[in-house]
C-alpha positions as CSV (number, residue, x, y, z in Angstrom):
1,X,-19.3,-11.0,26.4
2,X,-21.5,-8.7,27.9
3,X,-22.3,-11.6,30.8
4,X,-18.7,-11.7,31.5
5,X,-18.3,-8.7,32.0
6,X,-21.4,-8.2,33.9
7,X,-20.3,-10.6,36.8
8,X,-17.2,-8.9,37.3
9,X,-19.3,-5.9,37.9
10,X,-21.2,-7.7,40.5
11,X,-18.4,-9.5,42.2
12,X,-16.9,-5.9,42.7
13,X,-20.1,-4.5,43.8
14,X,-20.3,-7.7,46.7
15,X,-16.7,-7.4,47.8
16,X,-15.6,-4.0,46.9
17,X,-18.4,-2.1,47.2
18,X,-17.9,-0.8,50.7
19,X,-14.1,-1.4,51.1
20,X,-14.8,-4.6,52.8
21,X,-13.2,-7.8,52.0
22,X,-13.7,-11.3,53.7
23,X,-10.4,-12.6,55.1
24,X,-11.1,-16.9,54.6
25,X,-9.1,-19.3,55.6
26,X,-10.8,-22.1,53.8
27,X,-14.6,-22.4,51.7
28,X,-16.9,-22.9,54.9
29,X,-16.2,-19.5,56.4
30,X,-19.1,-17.3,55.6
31,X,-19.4,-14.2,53.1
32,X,-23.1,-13.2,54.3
33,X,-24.4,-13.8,57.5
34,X,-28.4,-13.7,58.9
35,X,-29.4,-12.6,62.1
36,X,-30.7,-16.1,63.0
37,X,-27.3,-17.3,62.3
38,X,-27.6,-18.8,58.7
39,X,-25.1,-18.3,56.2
40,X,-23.8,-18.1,52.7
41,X,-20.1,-19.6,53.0
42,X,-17.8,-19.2,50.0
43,X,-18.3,-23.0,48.9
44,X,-21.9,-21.8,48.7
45,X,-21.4,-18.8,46.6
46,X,-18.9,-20.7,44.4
47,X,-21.2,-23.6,43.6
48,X,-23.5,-21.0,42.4
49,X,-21.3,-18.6,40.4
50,X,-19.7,-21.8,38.7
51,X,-23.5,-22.5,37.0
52,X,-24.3,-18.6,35.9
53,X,-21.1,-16.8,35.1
54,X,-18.3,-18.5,36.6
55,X,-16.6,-20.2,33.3
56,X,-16.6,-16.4,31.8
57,X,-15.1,-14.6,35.0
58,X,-12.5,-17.6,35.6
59,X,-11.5,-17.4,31.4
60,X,-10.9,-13.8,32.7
61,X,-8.6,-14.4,35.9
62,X,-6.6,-17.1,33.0
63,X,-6.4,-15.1,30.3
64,X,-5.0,-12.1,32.5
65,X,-2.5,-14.1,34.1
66,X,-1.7,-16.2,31.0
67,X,-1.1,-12.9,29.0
68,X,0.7,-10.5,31.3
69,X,3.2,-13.6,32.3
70,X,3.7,-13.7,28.5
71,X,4.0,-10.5,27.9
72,X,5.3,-7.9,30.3
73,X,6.4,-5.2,28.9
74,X,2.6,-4.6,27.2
75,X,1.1,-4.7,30.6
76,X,1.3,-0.9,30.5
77,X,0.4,-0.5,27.4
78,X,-2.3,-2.2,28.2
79,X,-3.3,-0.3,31.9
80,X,-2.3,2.7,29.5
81,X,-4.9,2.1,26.6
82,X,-7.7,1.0,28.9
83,X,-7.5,4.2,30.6
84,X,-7.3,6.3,27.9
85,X,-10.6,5.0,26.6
86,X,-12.2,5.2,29.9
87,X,-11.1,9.3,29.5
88,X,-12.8,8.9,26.2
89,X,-15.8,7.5,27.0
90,X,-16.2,10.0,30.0
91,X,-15.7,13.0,28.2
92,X,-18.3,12.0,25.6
93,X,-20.5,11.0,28.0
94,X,-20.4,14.4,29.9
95,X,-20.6,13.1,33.7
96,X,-19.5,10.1,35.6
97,X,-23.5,9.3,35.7
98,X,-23.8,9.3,32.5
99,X,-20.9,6.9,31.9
100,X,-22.1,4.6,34.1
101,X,-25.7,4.7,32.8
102,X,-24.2,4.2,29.2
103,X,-21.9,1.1,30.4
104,X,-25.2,-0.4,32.3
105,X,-26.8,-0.4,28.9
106,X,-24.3,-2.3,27.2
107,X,-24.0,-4.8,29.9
108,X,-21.3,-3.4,32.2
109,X,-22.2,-3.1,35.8
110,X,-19.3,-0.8,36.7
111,X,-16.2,1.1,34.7
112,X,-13.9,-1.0,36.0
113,X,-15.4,-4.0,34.5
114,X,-15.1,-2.5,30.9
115,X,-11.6,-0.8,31.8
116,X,-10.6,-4.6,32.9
117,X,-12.6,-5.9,29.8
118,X,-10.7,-3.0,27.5
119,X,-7.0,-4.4,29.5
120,X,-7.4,-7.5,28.5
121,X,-8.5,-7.2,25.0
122,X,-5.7,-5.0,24.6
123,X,-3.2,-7.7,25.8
124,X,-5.3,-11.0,24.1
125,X,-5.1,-8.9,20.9
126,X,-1.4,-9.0,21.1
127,X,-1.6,-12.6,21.8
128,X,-3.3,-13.7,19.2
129,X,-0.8,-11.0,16.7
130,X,2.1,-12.5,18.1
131,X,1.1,-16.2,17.7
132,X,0.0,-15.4,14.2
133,X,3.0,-13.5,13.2
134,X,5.4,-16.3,15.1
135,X,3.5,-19.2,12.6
136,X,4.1,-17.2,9.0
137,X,6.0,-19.7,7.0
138,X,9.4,-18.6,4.9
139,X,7.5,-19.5,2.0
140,X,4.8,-17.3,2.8
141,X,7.3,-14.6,3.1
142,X,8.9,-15.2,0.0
143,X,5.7,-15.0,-2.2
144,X,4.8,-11.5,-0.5
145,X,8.2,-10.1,-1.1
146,X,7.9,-11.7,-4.7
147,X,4.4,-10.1,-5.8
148,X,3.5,-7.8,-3.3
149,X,6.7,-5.8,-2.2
150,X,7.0,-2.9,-4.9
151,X,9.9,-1.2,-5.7
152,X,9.5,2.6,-4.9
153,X,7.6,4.3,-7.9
154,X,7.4,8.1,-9.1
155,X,3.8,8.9,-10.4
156,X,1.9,11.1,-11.5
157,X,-2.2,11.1,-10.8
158,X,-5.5,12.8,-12.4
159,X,-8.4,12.7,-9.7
160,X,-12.6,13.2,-10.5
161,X,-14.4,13.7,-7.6
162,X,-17.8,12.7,-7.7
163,X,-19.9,15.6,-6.9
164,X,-21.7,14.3,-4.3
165,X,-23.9,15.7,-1.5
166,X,-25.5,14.3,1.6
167,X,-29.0,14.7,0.7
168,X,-29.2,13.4,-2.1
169,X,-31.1,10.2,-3.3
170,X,-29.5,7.3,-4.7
171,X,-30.2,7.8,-8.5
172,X,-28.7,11.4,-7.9
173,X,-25.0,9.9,-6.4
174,X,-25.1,7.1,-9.0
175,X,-25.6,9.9,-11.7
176,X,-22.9,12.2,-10.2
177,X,-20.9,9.1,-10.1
178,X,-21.3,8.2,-13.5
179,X,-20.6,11.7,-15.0
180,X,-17.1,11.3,-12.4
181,X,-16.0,8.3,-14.4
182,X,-16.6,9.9,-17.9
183,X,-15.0,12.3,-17.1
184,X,-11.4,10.3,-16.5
185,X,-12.7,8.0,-19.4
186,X,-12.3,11.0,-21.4
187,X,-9.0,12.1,-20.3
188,X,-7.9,8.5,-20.8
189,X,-9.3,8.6,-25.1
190,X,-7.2,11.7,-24.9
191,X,-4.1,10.1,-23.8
192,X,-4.7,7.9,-26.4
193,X,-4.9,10.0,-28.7
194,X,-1.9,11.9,-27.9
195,X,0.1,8.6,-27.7
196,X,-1.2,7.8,-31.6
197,X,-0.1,11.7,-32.7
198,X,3.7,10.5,-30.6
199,X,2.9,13.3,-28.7
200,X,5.4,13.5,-25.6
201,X,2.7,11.8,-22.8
202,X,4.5,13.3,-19.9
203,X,4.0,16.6,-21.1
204,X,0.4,15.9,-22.5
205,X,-0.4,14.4,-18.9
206,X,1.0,17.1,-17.1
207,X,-1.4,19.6,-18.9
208,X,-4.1,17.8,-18.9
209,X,-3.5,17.5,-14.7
210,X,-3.4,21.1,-14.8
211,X,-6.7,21.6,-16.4
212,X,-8.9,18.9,-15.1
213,X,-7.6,17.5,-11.7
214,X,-9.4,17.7,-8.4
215,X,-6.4,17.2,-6.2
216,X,-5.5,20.6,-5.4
217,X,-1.9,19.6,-3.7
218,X,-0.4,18.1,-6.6
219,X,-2.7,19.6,-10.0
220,X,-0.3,22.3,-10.6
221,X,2.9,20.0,-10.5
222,X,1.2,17.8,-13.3
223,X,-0.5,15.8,-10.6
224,X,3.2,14.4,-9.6
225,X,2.9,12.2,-6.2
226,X,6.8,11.9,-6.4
227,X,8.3,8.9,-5.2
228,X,6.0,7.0,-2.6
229,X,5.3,3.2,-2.4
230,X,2.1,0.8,0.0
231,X,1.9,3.0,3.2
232,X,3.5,6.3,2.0
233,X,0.4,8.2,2.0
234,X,-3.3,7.8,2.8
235,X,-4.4,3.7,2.3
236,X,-6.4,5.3,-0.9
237,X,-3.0,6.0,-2.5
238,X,-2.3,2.1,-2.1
239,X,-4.5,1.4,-4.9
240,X,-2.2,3.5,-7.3
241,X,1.0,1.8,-6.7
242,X,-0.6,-1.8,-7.3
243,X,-1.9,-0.8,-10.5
244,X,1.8,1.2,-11.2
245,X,3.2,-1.7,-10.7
246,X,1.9,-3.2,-13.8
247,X,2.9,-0.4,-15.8
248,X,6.3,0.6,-17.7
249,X,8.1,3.4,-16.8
250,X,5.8,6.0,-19.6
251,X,2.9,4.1,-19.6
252,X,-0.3,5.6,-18.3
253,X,-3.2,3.7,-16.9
254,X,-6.1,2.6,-19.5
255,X,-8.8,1.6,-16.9
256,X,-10.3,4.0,-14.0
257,X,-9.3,3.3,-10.9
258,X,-11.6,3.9,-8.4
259,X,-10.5,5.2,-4.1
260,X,-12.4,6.5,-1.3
261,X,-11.3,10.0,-3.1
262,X,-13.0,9.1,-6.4
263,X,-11.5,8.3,-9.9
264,X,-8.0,8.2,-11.1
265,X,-6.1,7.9,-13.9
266,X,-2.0,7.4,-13.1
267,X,1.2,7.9,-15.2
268,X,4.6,6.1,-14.1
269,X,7.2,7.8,-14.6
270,X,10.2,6.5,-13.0
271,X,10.8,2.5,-10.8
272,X,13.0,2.9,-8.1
273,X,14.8,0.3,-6.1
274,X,12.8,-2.3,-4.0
275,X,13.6,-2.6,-0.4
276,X,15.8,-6.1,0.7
277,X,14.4,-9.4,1.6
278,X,15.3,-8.7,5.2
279,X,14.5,-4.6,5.3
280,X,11.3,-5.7,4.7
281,X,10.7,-8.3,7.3
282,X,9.2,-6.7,9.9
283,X,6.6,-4.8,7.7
284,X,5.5,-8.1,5.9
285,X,4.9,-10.1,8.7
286,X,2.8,-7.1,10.1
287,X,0.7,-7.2,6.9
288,X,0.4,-10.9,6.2
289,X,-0.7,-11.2,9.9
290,X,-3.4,-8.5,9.4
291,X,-4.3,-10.3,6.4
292,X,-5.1,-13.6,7.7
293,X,-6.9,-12.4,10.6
294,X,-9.6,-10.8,8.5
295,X,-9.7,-13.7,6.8
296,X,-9.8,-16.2,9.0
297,X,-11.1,-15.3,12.5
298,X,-10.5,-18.8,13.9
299,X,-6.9,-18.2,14.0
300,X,-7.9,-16.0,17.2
301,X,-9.2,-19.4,19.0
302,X,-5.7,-21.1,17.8
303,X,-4.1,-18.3,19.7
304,X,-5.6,-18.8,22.7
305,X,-5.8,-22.1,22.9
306,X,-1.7,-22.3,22.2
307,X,-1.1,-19.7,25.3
308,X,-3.3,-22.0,27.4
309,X,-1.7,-25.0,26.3
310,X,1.8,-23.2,27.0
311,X,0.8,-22.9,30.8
312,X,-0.9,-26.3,30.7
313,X,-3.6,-24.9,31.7
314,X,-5.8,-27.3,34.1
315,X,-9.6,-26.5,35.1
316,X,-9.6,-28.9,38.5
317,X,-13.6,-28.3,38.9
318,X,-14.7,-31.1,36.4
319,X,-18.0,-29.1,36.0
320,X,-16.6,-26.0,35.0
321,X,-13.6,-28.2,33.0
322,X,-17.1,-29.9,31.2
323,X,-18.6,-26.1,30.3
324,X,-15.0,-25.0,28.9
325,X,-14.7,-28.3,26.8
326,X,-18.4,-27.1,25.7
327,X,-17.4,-23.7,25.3
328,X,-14.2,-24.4,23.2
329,X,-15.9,-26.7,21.0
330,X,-19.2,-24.1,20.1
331,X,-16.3,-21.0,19.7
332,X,-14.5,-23.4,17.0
333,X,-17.3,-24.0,15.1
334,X,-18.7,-20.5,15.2
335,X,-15.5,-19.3,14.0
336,X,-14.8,-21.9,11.2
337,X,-18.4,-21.2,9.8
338,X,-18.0,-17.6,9.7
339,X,-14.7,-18.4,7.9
340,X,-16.4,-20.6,5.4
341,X,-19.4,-18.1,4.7
């Protein structure tokens, strides 16, 4: 990648560069000249690109066409998000020098290579989304809805935090870990306790929130999370609701569940109603999609290869058609053995 991106650098260093361009009317006009009258004519310089970096820049020029022909109204989106990380990227940096410098070591002769290189990722990206989203079957859909579409659900949570600190060795977090998870194991064997007295566990949860939770939003309210379902809070809360799902309205969780934010125990207290079939559409194609991209990264060469199909694409040079054959061929394989890993 970083090759690509380098020759588009360097082809707008050569044409660019001075605010210059070669007007040709066909491949034997010059683009350099010598003062004892020799040349290099654009047949010249193409014959030598095509060998190096040619088959990269020209999967460029395709691509680019290919996608904002496909989709216009993300091309500026696209000119919109390139930008933006260009502003990033300068600001940390500090000066336009030091942009540059930092670009140069990662391969990119100039910032508009990577701001061309960021544009079209940004569009291929929503390629290869669409093209996966467009190939989810019915049935697929159907299954999610079935076992992975909750209903809304109102519960209640008890969170350990492990105290943890920065400097400290491995044996120390593993211990602090440790003493985290006995400590919700222990509010679990008193839940279970108060469930064999038929002591009134919404109450008994509630106060045991109040004493030992470390989530200082909701401890005082019992550890209540109210109503929420997948995406209503932070990803970590995700967790809770698959496990809530498997739970009765009452019923209390008898395992530690383990977040980002540390250790839980949950109590359900109420199932609400589960969104439609078709209310829910949109959101499960957008999760399926994400979920079989992370699983199977050749679906991104089955993308491309579809949008270049769809333009019947046609490499005329038969050298350069022989490299992208080639080229194809080794991406496929990389892809499906990274898959199979």
């Amino acid at each position: 990648m970083k090759k690509k991106i380098l020759i588009l650098g360097v082809c707008s260093l050569l044409l660019c560069g001075c605010g210059k361009i070669p007007t040709l009317s066909n491949g034997d006009e010059a683009i350099v000249t010598f003062k004892d009258g020799e040349m290099i004519s654009a047949n010249d310089f193409y014959e030598e690109i095509k060998n190096s970096y040619g088959l990269d820049t020209l999967l460029n020029m395709i691509d680019k066409y290919i996608f904002e022909s496909e989709f216009p109204d993300e091309v500026e989106n696209a000119n919109t998000y390139a930008e933006a990380l260009i502003d990033q990227l300068r600001t940390n940096a500090g000066s336009e020098e030091e942009l540059l410098n930092m670009l140069q070591y990662y391969g990119y002769s100039t910032v508009e290579a990577y701001q061309n290189f960021a544009y079209i990722g940004y569009l291929q990206n929503i390629a290869i989304e669409d093209y996966v989203k467009n190939n989810i079957t019915e049935e697929e859909l159907k299954e999610y809805y079935e076992n992975d579409v909750y209903p809304n659900m109102t519960i209640s949570h008890i969170l350990i935090t492990p105290d943890v600190t920065d400097d400290m060795s491995d044996d120390e977090v593993e211990e602090a870990e440790n003493v985290a998870k006995e400590s919700i194991e222990n509010i679990i064997d008193q839940l279970e306790e108060a469930k064999d007295n038929d002591e009134d566990i919404m109450e008994v949860f509630a106060i045991l929130a109040k004493e030992y939770s470390e989530d200082e939003d909701t401890k005082d309210e019992g550890g209540n999370l109210g109503e929420i379902n997948i995406g209503s809070l932070d990803s970590n809360y995700d967790e809770l609701i698959k496990v809530a799902s498997e739970l009765k309205d009452g019923e209390y969780s008898t395992e530690v569940i383990t977040t980002e934010l540390g250790y839980h125990v949950i109590l359900k207290t109420k199932t609400g109603d589960k969104a439609s079939y078709d209310d829910s559409l949109d959101s499960m194609k957008e999760t399926i999609t994400e979920d079989k991209l992370s699983k199977d990264q050749s679906l991104m060469v089955d993308a491309i290869r579809y949008y270049r199909d769809l333009y019947e694409l046609d490499i005329v040079d038969s050298e350069i058609d022989s490299q992208y054959s080639i080229y194809m061929n080794n991406l496929i394989n990389s892809y499906e053995n990274t898959t199979n890993e």
